[in-house]
N, C-alpha and C positions, 0 to 999 in steps of 0.2 A: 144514933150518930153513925154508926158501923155502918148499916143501912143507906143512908143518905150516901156517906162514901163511897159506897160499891154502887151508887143509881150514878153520881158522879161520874165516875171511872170507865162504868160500861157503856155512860152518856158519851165521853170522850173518845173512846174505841170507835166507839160507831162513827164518832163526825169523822176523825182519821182516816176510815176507811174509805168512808161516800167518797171525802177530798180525794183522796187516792184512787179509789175507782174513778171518778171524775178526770181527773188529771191521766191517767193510762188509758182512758175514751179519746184525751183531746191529742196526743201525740202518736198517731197511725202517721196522718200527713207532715210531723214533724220527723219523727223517725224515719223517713224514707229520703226525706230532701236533705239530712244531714248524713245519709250514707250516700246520695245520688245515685240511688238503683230502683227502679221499676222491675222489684219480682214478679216474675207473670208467669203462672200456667198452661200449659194449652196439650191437649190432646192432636201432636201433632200426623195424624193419619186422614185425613180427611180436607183431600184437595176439592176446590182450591179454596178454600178459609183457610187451612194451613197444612203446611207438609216437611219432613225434615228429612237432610241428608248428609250424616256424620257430623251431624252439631249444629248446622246449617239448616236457617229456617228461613220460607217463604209460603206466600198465599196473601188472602185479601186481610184476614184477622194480624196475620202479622206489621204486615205494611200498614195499617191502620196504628197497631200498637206502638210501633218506632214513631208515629207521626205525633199522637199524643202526648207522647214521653218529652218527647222533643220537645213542644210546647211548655212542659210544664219543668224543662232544662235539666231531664233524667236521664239515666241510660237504660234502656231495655232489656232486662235479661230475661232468657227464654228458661224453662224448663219443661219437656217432655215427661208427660204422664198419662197414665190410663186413666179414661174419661170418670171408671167406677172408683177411681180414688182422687179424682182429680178435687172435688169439691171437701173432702174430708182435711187435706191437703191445705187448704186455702185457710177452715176454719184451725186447726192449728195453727197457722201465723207461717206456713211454707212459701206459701205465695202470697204477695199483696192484693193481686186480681187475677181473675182467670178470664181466657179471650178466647173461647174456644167452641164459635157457633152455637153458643147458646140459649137456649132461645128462654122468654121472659115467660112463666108461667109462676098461677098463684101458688102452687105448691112449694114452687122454690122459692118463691118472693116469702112464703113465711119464716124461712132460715137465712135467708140470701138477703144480700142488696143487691140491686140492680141500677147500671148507669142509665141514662136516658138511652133508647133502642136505636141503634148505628145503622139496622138494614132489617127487610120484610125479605122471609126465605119460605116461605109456600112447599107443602109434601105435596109428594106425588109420585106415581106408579110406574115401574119396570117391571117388563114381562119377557118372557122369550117371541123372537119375532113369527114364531107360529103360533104363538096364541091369538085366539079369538074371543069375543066373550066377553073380557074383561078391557073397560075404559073408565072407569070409577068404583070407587070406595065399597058402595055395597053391591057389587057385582064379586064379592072375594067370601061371602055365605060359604063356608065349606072347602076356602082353601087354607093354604098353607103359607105365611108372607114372613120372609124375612125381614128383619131390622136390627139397626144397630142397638144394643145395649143400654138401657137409662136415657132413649132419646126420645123427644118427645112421640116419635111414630109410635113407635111401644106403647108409651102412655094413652095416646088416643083409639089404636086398635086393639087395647087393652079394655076399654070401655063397650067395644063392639060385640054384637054376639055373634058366634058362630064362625068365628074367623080363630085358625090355628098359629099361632106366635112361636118363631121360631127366634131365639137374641143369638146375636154374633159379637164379637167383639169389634169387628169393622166391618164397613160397607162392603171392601172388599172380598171378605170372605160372604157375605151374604149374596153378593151378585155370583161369584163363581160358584155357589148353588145353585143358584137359578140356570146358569150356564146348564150345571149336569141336570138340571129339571126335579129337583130334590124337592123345590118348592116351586111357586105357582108366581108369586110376585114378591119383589122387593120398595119395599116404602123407604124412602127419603128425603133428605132436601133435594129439591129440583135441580140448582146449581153442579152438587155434587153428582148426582146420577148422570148426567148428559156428560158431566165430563169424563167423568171413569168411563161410559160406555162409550165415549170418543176415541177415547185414550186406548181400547183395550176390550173391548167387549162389544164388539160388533156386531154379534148375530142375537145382542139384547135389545130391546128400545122401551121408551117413554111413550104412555099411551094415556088420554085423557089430560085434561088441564091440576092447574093445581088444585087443590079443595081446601088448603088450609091458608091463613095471611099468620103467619109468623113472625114474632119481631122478639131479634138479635137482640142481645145486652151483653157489657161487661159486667162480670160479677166480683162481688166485693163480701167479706164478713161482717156479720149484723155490726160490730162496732166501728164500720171505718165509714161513718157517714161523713167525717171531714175530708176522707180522701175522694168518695166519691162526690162529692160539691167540686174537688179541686179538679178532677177529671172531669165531668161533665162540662166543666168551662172548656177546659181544653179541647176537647171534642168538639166544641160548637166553635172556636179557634180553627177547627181544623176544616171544618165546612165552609165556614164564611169565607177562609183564606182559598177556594177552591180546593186546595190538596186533596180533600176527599173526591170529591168529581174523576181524580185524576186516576186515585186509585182505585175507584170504583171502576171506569172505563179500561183500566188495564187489566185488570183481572174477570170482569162479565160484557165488557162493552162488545161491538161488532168488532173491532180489530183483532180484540182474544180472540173471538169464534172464529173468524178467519185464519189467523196464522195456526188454531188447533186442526179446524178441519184441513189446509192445507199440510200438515204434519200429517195427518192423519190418514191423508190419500196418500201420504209419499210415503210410507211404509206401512203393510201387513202386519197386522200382529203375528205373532209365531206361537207356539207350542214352549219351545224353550228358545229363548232370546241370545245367544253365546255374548251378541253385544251386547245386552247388558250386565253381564255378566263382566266384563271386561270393565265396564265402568263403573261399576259398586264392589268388587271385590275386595278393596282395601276396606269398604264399611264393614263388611264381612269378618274380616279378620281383626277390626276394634271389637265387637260382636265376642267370636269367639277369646280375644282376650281378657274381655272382661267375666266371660260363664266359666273360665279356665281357675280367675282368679280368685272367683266367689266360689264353688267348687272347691278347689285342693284347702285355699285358705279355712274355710268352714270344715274338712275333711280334720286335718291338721287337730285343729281346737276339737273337735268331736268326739277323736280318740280317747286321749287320756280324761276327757271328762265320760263318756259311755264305760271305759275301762273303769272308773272308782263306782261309777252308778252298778256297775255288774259287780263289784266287791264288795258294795253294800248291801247289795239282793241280797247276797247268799250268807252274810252274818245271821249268827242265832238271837244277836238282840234287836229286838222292836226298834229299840231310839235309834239302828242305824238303817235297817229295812224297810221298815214302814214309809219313814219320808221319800227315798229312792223307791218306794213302788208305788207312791203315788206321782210324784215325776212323770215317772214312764206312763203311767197311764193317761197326764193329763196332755202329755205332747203327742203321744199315741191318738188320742181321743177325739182332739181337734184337729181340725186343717189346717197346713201351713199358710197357709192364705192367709186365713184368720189370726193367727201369731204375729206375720207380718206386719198386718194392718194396725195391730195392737200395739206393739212394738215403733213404729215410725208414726202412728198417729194419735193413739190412746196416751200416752205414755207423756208427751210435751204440754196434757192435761194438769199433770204432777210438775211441772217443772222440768221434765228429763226429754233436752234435746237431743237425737241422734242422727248424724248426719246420712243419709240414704245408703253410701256403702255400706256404714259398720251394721245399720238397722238389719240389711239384709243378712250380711253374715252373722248378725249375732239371731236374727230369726233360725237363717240354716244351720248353722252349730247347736242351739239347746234343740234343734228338733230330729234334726240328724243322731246328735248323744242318745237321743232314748231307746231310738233302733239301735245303736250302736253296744249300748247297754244289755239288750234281751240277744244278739247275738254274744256278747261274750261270757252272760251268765250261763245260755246253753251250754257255750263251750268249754263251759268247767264244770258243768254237772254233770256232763258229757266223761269226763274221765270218773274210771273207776276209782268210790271210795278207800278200795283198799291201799291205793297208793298213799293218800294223806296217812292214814294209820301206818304204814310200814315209814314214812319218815317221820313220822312221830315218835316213834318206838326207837329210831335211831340218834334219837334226843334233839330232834330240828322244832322249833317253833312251831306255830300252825302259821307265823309271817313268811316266814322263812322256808318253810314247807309247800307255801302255795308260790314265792318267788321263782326259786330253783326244781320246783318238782308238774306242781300243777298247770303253771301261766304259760309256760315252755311248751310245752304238748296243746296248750287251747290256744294259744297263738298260729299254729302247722292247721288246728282243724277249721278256725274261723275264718282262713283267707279265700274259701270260695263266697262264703253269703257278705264280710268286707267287702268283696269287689262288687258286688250284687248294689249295696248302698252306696259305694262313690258313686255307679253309675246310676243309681234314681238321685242321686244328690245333684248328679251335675244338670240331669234335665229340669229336677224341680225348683234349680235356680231358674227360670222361664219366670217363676211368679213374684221375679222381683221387678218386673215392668212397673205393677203396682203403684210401687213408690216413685218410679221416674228413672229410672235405671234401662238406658238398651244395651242390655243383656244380645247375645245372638236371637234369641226368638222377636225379642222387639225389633231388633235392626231389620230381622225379616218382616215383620208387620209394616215398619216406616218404609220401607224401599218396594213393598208389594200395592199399598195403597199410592204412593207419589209416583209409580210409575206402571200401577196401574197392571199387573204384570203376573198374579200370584202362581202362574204355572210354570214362572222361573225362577221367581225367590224361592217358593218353601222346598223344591225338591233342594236349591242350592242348602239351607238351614239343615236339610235334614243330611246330605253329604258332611257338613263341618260337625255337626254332632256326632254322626261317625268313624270320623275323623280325631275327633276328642276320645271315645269310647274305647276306641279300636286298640291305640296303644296298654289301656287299663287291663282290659281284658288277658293279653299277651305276658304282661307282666304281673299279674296273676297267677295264672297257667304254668307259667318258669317258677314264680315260687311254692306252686302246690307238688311238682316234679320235684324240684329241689329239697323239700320239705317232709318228703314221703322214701325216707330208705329203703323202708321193704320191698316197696316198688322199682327203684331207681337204677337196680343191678339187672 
């Protein structure tokens, strides 16, 4: 009878759960039409599908995406991310759909949903204009080709022999290789190439036709197959009502080509651009507010948790060392990158959502603490033992002995290698683009590829990063002087 009731019981569990799995399958497209929001991802670098400037998004994938929304009486919200987590992103439940020139392949179709294919984008070759030689695919035996990262170029000249693969994070840093001749050709989508090198890269071109027929999709997570029915209608709303035609012709039709190329003759590209400078400057400085914020904030939290990690090193019992030296060793051990990604995408696996700022600061804080931790244990073992024993002897605790005696003096000798780590802390905020965060280094990626420009942006990024650094260092310096009596007189 026991038996019977426990086949019962675990018979009923199970039905609960199907129902419930079932039930949390059929509400993707409920759950969205009762917030009225269209999350969408996109890797906004990559004109003209899509481009962003200080919040602000345009291209063909965007204008497509508001047209959709529309129809299905949503509202569009954008969010910027890097293309290498954009898809990680989506299957945690960050984004509804991502719309971000993607192209339908069976690889992804086995993790991914794909909407019905919106547009055919055909690769094809950039060379420098003194190249000869090279007008197709296997004519590049023996060279060197850039491409963007996880796209499908990669994926196919990945198959090829004898061709050297060089990943960038953006087209535009793979063309302004090509610029300095670092490499030999850059693979792309056709759209995108003509237009950068219109835009900006004039002594590159397009040589041979396309060789591949590519088709575009929105991508969706394996469980939102009611969302993507509900989009796919809309999309086909959005055709038949002409709107797409419209957008299409505004963004690849002959009028774009003309009014680009007429820009195009009306101004030289320059070396460094002062106008544009003038006109992005304020994106600049949200940029640098935000690596300021992630920075000091994550600095702040770092201390006193690296400070108890280094007071745990150096106790003589296991139950408090051991744990603190496996810490250190296992944020030591890994890349921040990878914490990151763990943290904002691993993590909403368990239930545990974090919204993209705290993700990043709570990535930079426990990984900053562990460096923080191995300079302040140096800097106590760094004083001589005989001090602890002569305040011992003067009947001080060994708490009390390491407050007043010890911490005082390893605090004076730790503030050159502290300054050493704010300043890798405040660069190695750079790898919270990841999540969708522009940080200064993304702001410079967004405003180098939408206009096309990278000999203006990155020297301006690398001015405001110094600009960030500069003060640190100074106020450093003042307290290793201050700090140093023997010296001071």
């Amino acid at each position: 009878m026991k038996l019977n009731r426990l086949r019962r019981t675990a018979a009923t569990l199970l039905l609960l759960l199907l129902c419930q799995t079932q039930a949390l399958a059929q509400t993707a497209l409920q759950r969205i039409k009762q917030n009225g929001e269209l999350r969408i991802g996109t890797d906004a670098t990559y004109p003209p599908f899509e481009t962003a400037e200080g919040g602000q998004f345009t291209g063909f994938d965007i204008d497509l995406a508001n047209a959709v929304a529309r129809e299905m009486n949503l509202r569009a919200v954008f969010t910027n991310s890097g293309f290498d987590g954009i898809f990680p992103a989506l299957q945690n439940g960050t984004f509804d759909i991502v719309i971000s020139a993607v192209t339908i392949t069976p690889e992804r179709s086995a993790t991914l949903l794909f909407t019905d294919p919106y547009i055919n984008a055909g690769q094809l070759l950039a060379v420098h204009t003194d190249t000869q030689g090279i007008e197709k695919p296997d004519d590049l035996k023996g060279k060197r080709i850039g491409v963007q990262i996880n796209t499908t170029a990669q994926f196919d000249f990945e198959k090829r022999e004898g061709v050297e693969i060089v990943k960038y994070d953006s087209v535009a840093l793979a063309l302004t290789d090509l610029r300095n001749k670092r490499i030999d050709a850059v693979v792309g989508d056709a759209p995108v190439l003509r237009y950068m090198i219109l835009q900006s890269f004039r002594d590159l071109k397009t040589v041979g036709k396309q060789f591949t027929d590519e088709k575009l999709g929105i991508v969706l997570a394996r469980e939102s197959d009611d969302l993507r029915r509900a989009i796919n209608a809309a999309l086909w709303r959005v055709i038949e009502s002409g709107e797409y035609d419209r957008i299409h012709q505004r963004w690849f039709g002959e009028a774009a080509e003309r009014t680009a190329q007429q820009a195009a003759n009306a101004t030289q590209p320059k070396a460094f651009d002062l106008s544009l400078v003038q006109r992005t400057w304020r994106f600049f400085l949200a940029g640098v507010w935000l690596t300021a914020r992630l920075a000091l904030l994550s600095l702040l939290l770092g201390l006193p948790i690296g400070l108890l990690l280094a007071l745990a090193r150096v106790q003589s019992s296991r139950l408090l060392s051991a744990p603190a030296a496996l810490y250190v060793e296992v944020m030591r051990g890994t890349p921040l990158l990878v914490q990151i990604l763990f943290i904002y995408f691993v993590l909403p696996s368990f239930g545990i959502f974090i919204p993209p700022f705290w993700s990043g600061i709570i990535a930079l804080t426990l990984n900053s603490a562990a460096y923080i931790a191995e300079i302040f244990r140096a800097g106590i073992i760094s004083i001589d033992a005989g001090q602890m024993e002569a305040a011992r002897a003067l009947g001080m605790s060994h708490a009390q002995a390491m407050r007043r005696v010890i911490l005082p003096q390893t605090f004076r000798r730790v503030v050159p290698p502290l300054t050493n780590e704010g300043i890798a802390l405040l660069k190695d905020s750079s790898l919270v683009y990841v999540i969708g965060l522009s940080e200064l280094t993304r702001t410079g990626q967004e405003l180098a590829s939408r206009y096309a420009a990278p000999l203006t942006v990155w020297p301006m990024v690398a001015i405001f990063y110094l600009l960030l650094t500069f003060p640190l260092t100074r106020i450093a310096e003042y307290l290793e002087r201050r700090w140093r009596p023997v010296t001071r007189a």
